[in-house]
ZAKE-436212 format. One line per field, with one value per atom (N, C-alpha, C): residue in three letters; atom name; residue number from 1; x, y, z. Coordinates in steps of 0.001 Angstrom, whole numbers, m for minus. Example, Ala and Ser with C-alpha at 12.3 -4.5 7.8 and 13.67 -1.06 7.14 Angstrom:
REM ZAKE-436212
koldo = Ala/Ala/Ala/Ser/Ser/Ser
marvo = N/CA/C/N/CA/C
vovo = 1/1/1/2/2/2
xx = 13190/12300/13200/12850/13670/12900
yy = m5690/m4500/m3300/m2250/m1060/30
zz = 7800/7800/7800/7080/7140/7870
***
This chain:
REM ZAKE-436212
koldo = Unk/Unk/Unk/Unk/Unk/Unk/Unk/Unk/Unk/Unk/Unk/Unk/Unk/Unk/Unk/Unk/Unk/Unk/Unk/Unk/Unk/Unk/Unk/Unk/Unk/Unk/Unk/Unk/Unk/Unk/Unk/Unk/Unk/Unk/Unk/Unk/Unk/Unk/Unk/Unk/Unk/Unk/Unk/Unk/Unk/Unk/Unk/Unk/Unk/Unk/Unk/Unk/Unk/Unk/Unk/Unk/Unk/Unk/Unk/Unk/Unk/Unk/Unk/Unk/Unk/Unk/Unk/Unk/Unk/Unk/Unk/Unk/Unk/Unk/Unk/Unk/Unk/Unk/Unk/Unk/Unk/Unk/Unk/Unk/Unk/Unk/Unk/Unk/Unk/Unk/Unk/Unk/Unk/Unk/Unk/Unk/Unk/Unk/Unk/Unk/Unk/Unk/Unk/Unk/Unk/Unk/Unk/Unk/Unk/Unk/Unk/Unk/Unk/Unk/Unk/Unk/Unk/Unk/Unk/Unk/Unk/Unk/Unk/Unk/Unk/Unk/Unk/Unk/Unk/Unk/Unk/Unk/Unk/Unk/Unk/Unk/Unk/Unk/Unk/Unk/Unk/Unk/Unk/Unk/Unk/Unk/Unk/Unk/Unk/Unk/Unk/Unk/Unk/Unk/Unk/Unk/Unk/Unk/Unk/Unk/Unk/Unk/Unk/Unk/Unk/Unk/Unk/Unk/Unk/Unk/Unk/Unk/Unk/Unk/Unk/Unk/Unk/Unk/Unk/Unk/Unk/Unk/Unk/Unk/Unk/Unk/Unk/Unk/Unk/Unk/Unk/Unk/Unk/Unk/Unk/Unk/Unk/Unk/Unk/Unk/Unk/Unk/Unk/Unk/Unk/Unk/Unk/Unk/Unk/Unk/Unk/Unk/Unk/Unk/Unk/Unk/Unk/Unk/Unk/Unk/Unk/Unk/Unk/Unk/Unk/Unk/Unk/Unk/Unk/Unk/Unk/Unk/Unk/Unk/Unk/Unk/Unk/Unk/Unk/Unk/Unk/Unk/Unk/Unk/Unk/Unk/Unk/Unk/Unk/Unk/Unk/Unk/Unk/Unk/Unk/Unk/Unk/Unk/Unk/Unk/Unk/Unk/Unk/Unk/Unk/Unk/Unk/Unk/Unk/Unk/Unk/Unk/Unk/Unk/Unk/Unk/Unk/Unk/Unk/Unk/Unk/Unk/Unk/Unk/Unk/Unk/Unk/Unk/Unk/Unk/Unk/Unk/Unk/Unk/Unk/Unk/Unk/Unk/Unk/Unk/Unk/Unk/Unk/Unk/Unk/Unk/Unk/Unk/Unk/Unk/Unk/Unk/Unk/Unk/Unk/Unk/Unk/Unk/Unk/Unk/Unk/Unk/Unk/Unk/Unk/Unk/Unk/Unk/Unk/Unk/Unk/Unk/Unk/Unk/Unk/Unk/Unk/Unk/Unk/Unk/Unk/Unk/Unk/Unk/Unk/Unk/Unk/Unk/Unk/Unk/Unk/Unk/Unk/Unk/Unk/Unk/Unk/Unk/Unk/Unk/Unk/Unk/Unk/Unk/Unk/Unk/Unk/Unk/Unk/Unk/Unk/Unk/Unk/Unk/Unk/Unk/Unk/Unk/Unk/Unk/Unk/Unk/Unk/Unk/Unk/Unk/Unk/Unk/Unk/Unk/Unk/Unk/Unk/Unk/Unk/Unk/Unk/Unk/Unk
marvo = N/CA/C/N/CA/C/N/CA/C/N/CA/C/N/CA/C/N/CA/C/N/CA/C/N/CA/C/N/CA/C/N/CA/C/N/CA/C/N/CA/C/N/CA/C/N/CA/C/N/CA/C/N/CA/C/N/CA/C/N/CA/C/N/CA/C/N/CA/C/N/CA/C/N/CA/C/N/CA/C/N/CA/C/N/CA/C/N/CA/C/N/CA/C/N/CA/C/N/CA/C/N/CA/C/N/CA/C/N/CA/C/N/CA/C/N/CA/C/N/CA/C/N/CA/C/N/CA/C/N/CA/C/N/CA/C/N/CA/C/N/CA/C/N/CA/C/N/CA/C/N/CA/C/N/CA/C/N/CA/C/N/CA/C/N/CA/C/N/CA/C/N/CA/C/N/CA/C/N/CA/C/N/CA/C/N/CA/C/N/CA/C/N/CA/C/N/CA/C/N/CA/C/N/CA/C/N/CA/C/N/CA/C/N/CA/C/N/CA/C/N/CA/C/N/CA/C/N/CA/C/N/CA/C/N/CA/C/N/CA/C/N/CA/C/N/CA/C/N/CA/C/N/CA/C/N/CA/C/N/CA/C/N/CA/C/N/CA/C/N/CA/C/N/CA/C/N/CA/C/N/CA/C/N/CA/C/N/CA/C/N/CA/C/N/CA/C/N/CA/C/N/CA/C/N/CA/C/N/CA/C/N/CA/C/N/CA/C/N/CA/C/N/CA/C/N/CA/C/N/CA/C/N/CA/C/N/CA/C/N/CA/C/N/CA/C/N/CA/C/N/CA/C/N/CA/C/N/CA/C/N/CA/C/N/CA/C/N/CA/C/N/CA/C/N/CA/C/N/CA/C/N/CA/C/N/CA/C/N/CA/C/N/CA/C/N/CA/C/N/CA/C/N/CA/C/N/CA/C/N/CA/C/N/CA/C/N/CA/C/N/CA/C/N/CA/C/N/CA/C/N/CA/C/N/CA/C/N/CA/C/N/CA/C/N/CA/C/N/CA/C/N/CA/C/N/CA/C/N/CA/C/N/CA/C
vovo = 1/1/1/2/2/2/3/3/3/4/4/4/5/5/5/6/6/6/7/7/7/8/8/8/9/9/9/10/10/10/11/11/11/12/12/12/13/13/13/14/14/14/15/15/15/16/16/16/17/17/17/18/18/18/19/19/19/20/20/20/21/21/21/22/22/22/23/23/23/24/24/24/25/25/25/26/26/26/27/27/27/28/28/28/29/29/29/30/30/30/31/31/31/32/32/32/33/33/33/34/34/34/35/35/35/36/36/36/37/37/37/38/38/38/39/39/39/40/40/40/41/41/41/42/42/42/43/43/43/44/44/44/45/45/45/46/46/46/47/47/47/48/48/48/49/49/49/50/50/50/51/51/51/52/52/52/53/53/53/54/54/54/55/55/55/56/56/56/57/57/57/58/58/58/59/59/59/60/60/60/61/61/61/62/62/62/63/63/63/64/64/64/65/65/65/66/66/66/67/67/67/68/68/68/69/69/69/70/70/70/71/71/71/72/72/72/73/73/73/74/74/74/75/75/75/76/76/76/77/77/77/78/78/78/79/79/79/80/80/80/81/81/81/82/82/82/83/83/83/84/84/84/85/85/85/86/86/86/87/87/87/88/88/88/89/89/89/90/90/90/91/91/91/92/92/92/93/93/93/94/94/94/95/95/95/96/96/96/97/97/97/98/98/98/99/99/99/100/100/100/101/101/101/102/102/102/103/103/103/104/104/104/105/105/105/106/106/106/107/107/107/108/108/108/109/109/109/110/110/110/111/111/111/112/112/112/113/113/113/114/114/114/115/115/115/116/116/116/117/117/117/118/118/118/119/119/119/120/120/120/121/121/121/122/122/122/123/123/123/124/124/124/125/125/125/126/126/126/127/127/127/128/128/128/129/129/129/130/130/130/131/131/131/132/132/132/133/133/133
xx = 123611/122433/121654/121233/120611/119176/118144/117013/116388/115480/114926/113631/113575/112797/111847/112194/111537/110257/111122/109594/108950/109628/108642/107068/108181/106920/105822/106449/106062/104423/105009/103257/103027/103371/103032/101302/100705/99365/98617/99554/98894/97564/97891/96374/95451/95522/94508/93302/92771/91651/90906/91945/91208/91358/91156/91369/92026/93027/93772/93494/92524/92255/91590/90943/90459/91376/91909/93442/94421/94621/95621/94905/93253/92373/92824/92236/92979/94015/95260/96696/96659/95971/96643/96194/94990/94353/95214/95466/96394/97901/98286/99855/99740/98628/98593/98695/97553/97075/98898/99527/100854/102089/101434/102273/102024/101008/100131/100594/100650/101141/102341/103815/104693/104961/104771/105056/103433/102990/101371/101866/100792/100575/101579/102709/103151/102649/103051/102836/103829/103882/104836/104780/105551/105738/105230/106486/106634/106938/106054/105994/106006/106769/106716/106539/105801/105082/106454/107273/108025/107779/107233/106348/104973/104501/103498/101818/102387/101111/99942/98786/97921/97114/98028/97983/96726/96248/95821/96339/97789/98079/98538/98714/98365/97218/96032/95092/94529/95263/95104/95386/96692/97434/96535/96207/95877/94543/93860/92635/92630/94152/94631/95160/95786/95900/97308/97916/99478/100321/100064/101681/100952/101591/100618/101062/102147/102609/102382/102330/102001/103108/103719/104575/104581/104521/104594/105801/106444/107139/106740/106287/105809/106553/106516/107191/106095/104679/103791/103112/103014/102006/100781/100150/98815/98836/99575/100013/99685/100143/100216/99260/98489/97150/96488/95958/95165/95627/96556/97128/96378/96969/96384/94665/93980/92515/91540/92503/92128/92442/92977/92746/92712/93979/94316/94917/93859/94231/95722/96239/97552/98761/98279/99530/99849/101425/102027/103051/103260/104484/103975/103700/103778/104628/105449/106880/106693/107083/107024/109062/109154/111003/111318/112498/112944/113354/112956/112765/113956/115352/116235/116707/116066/116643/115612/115017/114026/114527/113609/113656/113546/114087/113806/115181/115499/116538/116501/118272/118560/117738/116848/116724/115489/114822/113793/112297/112423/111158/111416/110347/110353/110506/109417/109083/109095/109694/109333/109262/108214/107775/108033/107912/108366/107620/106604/105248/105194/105626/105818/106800/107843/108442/109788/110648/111864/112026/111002/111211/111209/110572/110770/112060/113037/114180/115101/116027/117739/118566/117903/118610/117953/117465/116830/118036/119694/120569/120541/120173/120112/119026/118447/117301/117726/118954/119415/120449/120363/121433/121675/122896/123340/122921/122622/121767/123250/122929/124047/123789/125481/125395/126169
yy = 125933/125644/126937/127137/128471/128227/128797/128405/129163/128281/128366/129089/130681/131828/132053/131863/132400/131032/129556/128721/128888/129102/129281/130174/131499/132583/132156/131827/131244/130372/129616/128579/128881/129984/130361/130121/130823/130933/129948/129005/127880/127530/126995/126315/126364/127705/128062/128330/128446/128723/127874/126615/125256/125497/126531/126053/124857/124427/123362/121963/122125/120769/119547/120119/119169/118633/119619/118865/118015/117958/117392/116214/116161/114952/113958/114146/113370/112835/113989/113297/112480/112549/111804/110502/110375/109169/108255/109071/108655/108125/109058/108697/107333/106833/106362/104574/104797/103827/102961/104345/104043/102895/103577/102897/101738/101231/100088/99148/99702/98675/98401/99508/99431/98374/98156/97577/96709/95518/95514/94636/94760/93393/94108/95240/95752/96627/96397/97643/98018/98915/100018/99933/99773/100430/102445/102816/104561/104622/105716/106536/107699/108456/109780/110551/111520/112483/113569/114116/115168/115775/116831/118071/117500/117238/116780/117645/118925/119583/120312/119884/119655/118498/117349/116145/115171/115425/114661/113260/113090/112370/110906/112058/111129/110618/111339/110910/109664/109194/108139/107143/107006/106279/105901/107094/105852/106011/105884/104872/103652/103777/102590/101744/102159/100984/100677/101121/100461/101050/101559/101903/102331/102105/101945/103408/103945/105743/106520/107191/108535/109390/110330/111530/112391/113360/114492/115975/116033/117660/118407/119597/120651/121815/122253/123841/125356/125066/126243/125866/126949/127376/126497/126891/127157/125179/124751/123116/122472/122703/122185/122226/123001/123663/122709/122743/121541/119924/119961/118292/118092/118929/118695/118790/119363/119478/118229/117605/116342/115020/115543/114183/113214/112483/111571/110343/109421/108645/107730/107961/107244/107949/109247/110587/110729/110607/110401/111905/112902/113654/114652/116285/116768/118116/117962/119371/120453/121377/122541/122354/122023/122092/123470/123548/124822/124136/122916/122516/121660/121586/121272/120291/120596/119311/118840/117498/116878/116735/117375/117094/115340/114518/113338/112780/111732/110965/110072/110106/108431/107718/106985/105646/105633/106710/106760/105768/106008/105753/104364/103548/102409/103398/103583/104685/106143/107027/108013/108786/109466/109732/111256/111348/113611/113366/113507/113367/114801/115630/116527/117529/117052/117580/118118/117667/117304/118452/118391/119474/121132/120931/122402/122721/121533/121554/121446/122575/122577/121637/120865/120153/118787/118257/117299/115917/116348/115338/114410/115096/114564/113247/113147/112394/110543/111117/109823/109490/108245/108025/106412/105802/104678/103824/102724/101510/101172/100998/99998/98676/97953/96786/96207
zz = 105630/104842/104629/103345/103232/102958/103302/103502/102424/101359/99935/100134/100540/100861/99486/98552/97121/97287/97274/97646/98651/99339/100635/100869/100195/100160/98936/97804/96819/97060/98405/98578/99941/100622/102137/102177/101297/101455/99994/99677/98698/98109/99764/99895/100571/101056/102311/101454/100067/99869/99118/99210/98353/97025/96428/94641/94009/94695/93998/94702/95115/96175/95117/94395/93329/92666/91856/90711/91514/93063/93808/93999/94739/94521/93493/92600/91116/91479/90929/91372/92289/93165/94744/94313/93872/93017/92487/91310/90340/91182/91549/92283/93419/94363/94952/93852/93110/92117/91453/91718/90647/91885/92807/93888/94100/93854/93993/92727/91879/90877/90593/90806/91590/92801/93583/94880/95188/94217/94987/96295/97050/97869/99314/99003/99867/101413/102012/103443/103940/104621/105131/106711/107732/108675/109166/108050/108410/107046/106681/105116/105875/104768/105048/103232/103232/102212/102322/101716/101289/100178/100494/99911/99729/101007/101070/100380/100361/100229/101053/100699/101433/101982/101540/102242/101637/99975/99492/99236/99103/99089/100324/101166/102570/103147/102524/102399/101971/100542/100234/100667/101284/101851/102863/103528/105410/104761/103731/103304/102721/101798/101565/102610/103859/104930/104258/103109/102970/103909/104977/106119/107286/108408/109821/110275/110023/110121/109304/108894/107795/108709/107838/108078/107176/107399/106024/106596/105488/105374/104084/104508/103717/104082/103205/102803/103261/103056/103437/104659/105256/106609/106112/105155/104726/104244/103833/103404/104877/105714/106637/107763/107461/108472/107850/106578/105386/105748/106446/106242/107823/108785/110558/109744/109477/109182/108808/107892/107421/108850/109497/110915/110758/109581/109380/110620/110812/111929/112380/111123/111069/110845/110851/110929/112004/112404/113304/113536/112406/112212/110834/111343/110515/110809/109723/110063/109045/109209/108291/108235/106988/106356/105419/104974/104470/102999/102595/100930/100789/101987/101805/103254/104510/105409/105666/106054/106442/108205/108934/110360/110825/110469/110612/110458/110925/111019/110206/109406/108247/108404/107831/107580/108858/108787/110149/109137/107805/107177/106479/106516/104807/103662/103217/102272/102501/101512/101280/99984/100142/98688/98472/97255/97065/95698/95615/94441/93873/92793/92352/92985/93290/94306/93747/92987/92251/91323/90658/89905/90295/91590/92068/93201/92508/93577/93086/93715/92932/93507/94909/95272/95070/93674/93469/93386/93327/93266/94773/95530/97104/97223/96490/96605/95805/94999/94477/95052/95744/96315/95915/96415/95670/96556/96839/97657/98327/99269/100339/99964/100006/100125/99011
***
């Protein structure tokens, strides 16, 4: 496995100075809202956030109360300092990944989400996989 150094360095220092905390606000808004109409009436066990960010979007979640775990993998130092900061009471797991293995085991989550995530990935075929059964 070769480890995706260009993103990495790319958002090492992201989000350590907040600029983008607003425009992700929104999104997280928006993206949460979408999930909701998607799946209503649903809850989660274990969600996990892949390319979580700075954890606006997990944010929403354990305010929304849809999953009793929160988990997140992020790619930057600076992503991940922002996600522990926010002291999300239902975050259970936050990893720093290399864009390509998730430290977590098959089938460890209900949900997992990669909310702008795909497109900054050459290995975006991994993410579709065929349903058992």
């Amino acid at each position: 496995m070769s480890t995706n150094t260009e993103l990495m360095d790319m958002y090492e220092d992201y989000y350590a100075d907040g600029a983008v905390a607003e425009k992700r606000a929104i999104a997280a808004r928006q993206s949460l809202g979408h999930i909701l109409k998607v799946a209503p009436g649903r809850t989660y066990d274990k969600v996990i956030d892949i390319g979580a960010g700075e954890g606006a979007v997990l944010s929403e979640l354990s305010a929304s109360g849809i999953a009793t775990s929160l988990a997140a993998v992020e790619i930057s130092k600076s992503g991940i300092d922002a996600i522990r900061a926010r002291k999300l009471p239902s975050l259970s797991a936050v990893d720093q990944f290399d864009g390509y293995k998730i430290p977590h085991s098959d089938k460890a989550f209900d949900l997992a989400l990669a909310i702008h995530v795909l497109e900054q990935s050459s290995m975006s075929g991994c993410f579709c996989t065929k349903p058992s059964g």
